[in-house]
C-alpha positions as CSV (number, residue, x, y, z in Angstrom):
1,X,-4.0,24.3,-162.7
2,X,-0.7,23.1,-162.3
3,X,-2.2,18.7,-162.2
4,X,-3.7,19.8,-165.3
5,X,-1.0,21.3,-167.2
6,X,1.2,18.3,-166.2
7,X,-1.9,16.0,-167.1
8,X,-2.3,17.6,-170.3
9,X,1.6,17.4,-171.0
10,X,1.8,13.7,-170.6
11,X,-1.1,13.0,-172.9
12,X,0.6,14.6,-175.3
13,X,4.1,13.3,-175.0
14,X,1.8,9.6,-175.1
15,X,0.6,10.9,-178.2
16,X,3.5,12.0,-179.8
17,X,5.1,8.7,-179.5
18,X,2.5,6.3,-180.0
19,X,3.0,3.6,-182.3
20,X,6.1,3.1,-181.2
21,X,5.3,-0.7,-179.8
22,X,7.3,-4.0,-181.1
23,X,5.9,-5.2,-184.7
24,X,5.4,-9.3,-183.7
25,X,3.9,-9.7,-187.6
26,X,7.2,-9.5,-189.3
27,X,9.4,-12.2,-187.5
28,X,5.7,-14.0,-187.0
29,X,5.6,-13.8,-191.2
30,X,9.0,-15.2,-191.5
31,X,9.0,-17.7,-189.1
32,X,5.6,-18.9,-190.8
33,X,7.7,-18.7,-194.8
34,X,10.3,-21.0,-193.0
35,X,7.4,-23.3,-191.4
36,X,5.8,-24.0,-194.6
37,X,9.7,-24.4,-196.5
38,X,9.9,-26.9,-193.6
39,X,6.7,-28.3,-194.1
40,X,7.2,-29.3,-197.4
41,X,10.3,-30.7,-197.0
42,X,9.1,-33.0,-194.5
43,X,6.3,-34.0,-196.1
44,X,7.8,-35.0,-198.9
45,X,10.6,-37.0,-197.7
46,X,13.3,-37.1,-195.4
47,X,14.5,-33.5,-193.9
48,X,18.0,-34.5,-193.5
49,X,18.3,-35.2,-197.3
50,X,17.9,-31.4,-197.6
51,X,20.9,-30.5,-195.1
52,X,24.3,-29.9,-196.7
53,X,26.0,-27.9,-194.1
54,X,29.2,-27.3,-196.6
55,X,26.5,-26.4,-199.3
56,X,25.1,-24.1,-196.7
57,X,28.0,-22.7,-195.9
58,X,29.5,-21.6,-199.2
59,X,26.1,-19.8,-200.1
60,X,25.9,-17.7,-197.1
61,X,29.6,-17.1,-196.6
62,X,29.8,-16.4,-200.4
63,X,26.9,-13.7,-200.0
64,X,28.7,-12.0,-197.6
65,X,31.9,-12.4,-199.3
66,X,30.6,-10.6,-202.3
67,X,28.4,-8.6,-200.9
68,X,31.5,-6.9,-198.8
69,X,33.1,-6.6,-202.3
70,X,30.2,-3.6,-203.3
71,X,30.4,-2.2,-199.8
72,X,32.8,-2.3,-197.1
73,X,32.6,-4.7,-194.1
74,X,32.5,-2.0,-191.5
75,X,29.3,-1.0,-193.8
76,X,27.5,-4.8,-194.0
77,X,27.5,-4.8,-189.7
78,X,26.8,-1.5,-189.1
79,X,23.6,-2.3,-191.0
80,X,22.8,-5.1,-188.6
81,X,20.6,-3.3,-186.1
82,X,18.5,-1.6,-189.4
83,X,17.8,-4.6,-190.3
84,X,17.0,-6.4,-187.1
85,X,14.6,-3.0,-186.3
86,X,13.2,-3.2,-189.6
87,X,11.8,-6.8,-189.3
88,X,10.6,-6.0,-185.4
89,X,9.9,-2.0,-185.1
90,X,6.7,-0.5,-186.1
91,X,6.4,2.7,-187.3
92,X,4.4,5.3,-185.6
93,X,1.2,6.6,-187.3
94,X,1.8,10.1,-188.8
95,X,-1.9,11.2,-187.8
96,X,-1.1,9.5,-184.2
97,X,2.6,11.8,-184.2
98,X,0.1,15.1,-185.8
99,X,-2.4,15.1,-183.1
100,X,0.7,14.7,-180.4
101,X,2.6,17.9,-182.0
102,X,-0.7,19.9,-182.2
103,X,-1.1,18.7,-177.9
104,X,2.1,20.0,-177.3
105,X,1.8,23.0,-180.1
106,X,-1.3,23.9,-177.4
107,X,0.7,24.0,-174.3
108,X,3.2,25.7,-175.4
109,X,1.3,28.4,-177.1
110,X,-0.2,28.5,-174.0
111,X,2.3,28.5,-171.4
112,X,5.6,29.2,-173.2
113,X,8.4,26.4,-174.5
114,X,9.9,25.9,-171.0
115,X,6.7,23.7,-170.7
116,X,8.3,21.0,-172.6
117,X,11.1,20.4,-170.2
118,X,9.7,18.2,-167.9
119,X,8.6,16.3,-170.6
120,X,11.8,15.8,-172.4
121,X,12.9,12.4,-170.4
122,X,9.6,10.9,-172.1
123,X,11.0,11.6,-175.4
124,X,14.4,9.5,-175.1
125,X,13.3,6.4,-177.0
126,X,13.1,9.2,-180.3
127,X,16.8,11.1,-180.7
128,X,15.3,13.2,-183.4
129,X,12.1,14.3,-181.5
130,X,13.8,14.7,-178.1
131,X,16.9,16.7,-180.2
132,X,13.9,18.8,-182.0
133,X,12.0,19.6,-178.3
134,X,15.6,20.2,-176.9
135,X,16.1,23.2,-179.3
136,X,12.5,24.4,-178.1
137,X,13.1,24.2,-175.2
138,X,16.4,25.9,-175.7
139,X,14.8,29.1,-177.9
140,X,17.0,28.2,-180.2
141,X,16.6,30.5,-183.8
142,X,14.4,28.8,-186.5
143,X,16.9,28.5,-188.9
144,X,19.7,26.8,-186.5
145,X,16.1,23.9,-185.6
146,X,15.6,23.8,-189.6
147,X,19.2,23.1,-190.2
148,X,20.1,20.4,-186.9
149,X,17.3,18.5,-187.8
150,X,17.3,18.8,-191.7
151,X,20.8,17.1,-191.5
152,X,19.4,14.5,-188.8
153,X,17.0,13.6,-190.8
154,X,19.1,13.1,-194.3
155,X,21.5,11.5,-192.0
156,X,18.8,8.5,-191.0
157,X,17.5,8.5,-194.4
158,X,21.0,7.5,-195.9
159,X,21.9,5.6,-193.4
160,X,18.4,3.4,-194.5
161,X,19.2,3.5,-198.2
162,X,22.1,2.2,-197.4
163,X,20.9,-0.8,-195.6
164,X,18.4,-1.7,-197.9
165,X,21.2,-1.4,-200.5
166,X,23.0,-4.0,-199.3
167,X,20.3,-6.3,-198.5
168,X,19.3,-5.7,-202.6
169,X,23.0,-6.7,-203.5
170,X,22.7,-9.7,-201.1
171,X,19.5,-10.7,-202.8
172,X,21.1,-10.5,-206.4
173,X,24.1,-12.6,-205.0
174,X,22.6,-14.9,-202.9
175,X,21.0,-17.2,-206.5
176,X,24.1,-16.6,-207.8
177,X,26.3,-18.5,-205.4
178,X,23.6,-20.8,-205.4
179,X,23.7,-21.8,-209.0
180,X,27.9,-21.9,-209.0
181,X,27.6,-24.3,-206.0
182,X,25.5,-26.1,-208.4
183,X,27.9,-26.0,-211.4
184,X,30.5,-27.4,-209.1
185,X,28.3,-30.4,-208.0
186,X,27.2,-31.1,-211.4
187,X,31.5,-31.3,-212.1
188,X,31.5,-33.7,-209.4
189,X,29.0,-35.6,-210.7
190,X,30.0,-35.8,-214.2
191,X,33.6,-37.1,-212.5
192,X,31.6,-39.8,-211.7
193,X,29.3,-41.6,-214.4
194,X,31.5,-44.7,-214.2
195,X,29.5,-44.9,-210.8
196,X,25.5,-44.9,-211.7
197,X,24.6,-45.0,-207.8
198,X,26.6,-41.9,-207.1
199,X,24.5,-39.9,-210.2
200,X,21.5,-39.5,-208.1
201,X,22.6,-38.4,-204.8
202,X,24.9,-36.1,-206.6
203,X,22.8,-34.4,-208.4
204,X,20.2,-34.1,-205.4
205,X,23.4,-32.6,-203.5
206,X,24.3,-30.6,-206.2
207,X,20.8,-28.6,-206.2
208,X,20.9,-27.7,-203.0
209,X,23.1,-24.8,-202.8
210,X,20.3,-23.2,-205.7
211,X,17.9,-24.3,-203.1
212,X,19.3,-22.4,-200.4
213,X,20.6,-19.0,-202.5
214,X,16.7,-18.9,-203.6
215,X,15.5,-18.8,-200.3
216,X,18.2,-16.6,-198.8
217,X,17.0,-14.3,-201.8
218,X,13.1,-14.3,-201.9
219,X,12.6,-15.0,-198.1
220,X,15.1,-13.1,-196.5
221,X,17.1,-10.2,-198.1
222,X,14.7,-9.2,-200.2
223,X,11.1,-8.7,-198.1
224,X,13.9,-7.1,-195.1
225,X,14.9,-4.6,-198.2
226,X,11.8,-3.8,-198.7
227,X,11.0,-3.3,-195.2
228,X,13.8,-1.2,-194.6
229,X,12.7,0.9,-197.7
230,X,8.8,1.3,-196.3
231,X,9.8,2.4,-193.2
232,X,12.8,5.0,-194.6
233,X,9.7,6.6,-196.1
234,X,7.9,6.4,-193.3
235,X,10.4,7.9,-190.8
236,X,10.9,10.6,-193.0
237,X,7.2,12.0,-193.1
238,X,7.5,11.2,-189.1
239,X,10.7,13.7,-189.0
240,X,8.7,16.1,-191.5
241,X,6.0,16.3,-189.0
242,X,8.6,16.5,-186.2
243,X,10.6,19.2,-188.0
244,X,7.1,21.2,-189.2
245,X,6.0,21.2,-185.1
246,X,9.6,22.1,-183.7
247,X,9.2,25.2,-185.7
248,X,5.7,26.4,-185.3
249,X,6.3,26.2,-181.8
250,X,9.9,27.7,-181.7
251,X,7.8,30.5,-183.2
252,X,4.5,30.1,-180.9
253,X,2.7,30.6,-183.5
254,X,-1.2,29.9,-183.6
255,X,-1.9,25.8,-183.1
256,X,-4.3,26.0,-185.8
257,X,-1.9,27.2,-188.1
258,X,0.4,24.2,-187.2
259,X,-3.0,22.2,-188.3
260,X,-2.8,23.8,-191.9
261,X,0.7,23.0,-191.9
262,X,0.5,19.0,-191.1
263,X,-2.3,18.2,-193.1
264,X,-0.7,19.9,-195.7
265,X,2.3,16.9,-195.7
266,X,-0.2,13.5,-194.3
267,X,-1.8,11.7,-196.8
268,X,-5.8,12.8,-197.2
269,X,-7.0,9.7,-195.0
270,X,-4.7,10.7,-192.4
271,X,-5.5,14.1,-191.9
272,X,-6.0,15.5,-188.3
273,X,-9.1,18.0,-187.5
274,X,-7.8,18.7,-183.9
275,X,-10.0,21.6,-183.1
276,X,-13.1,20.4,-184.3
């Protein structure tokens, strides 16, 4: 009885955090945008004709300048690892996260919350999950599990907004510094109309910074925005489920009940029947 409860508990805890894996399309779909960029470039001339690195320079460090202008700097790093996570994190599938609360909804209907405490270690890539099981575990009051991991939850969700904020800014800046870098090389250039020869080059130069704000824009910050944003609405159904299941079993209530409860928050085609 004993192999089979442990069996049983380690299914579930798989459950539970499935979908959890390393997302290889998103750097795989950036790296491709920046191949074909590349590939056009290098088909149509020479590459090094499109490398300016002071052009380069004063679009990327002007992005960042401004960009700390709307939100602190301490605010533009701390948003770093969202970012990075965004592009290479997928999200877990809430009817793969359902069916894992209603396994471990079963066991501890079955053989009380203390069940869950050998299986807490396997919940220590998720804070919020292994925080919700904690209280479980813990018989900690319904209200005080509501509250913790209501203000966990807003807590992540801001912290996401806020990210994707400032990649938005980022993307409205990004063109801009562009087309002033331009503005200043087309100064330059009219400097110089005594000097035919220079026009050309000039004005090839003088494009580039455009070149590079509009890829900073369409390529970069704004697809990682929108990431950031799909998964914020992601995580928080996750956290719903999370939160929905911490309850039910704080209270041990009936599994199928938990079952109404889900499929009452997934999306129709995501709907779990566990018990049929």
């Amino acid at each position: 009885m004993a192999v089979e409860t442990d069996s049983n508990s380690r299914a579930g805890a798989r459950s539970v955090k499935a979908g959890t894996a390393a997302d290889p399309l998103g750097p795989i779909a950036l790296i491709g945008a920046v191949a074909l960029v590349a590939l056009a470039i290098s088909l149509g001339g020479s590459p090094l004709a499109f490398f300016h690195f002071p052009s380069f320079l004063m679009v990327v460090g002007g992005t960042f300048a401004v960009t700390c202008v709307s939100f602190s700097a301490g605010e533009v790093l701390r948003a770093h690892p969202t970012m990075m996570g965004a592009l290479t994190t997928a999200t877990p599938e809430p009817m793969d996260a359902a069916r894992g609360m209603m396994t471990l909804a079963d066991m501890v209907r079955r053989h009380g919350p203390l069940i869950l405490q050998e299986q807490l270690p396997q919940f220590k890539d998720d804070p919020f999950l292994h925080r919700a099981m904690s209280l479980v575990v813990d018989a900690a009051p319904q209200e005080e599990i509501e509250a913790v991991m209501t203000a966990d939850a807003d807590a992540t969700a801001q912290r996401m907004q806020r990210s994707a904020s400032i990649l938005r800014r980022a993307a409205e800046v990004a063109p801009a510094m562009g087309l002033i870098g331009t503005l200043i090389g087309l100064v330059q250039m009219l400097g110089s109309l005594d000097e035919p020869s220079k026009i050309g080059p000039a004005m090839a130069l003088a494009l580039l910074t455009t070149l590079y704000g509009a890829l900073l824009a369409n390529v970069v910050f704004s697809p990682l925005a929108a990431k950031i944003e799909r998964n914020a609405a992601a995580e928080a159904l996750l956290r719903q489920i999370y939160l929905i299941g911490a309850v039910s079993m704080s209270r041990q209530e009936n599994p199928r009940r938990l079952e109404i409860l889900l499929n009452s928050v997934l999306p129709p085609w995501q709907q779990i029947r566990f018990f049929s």
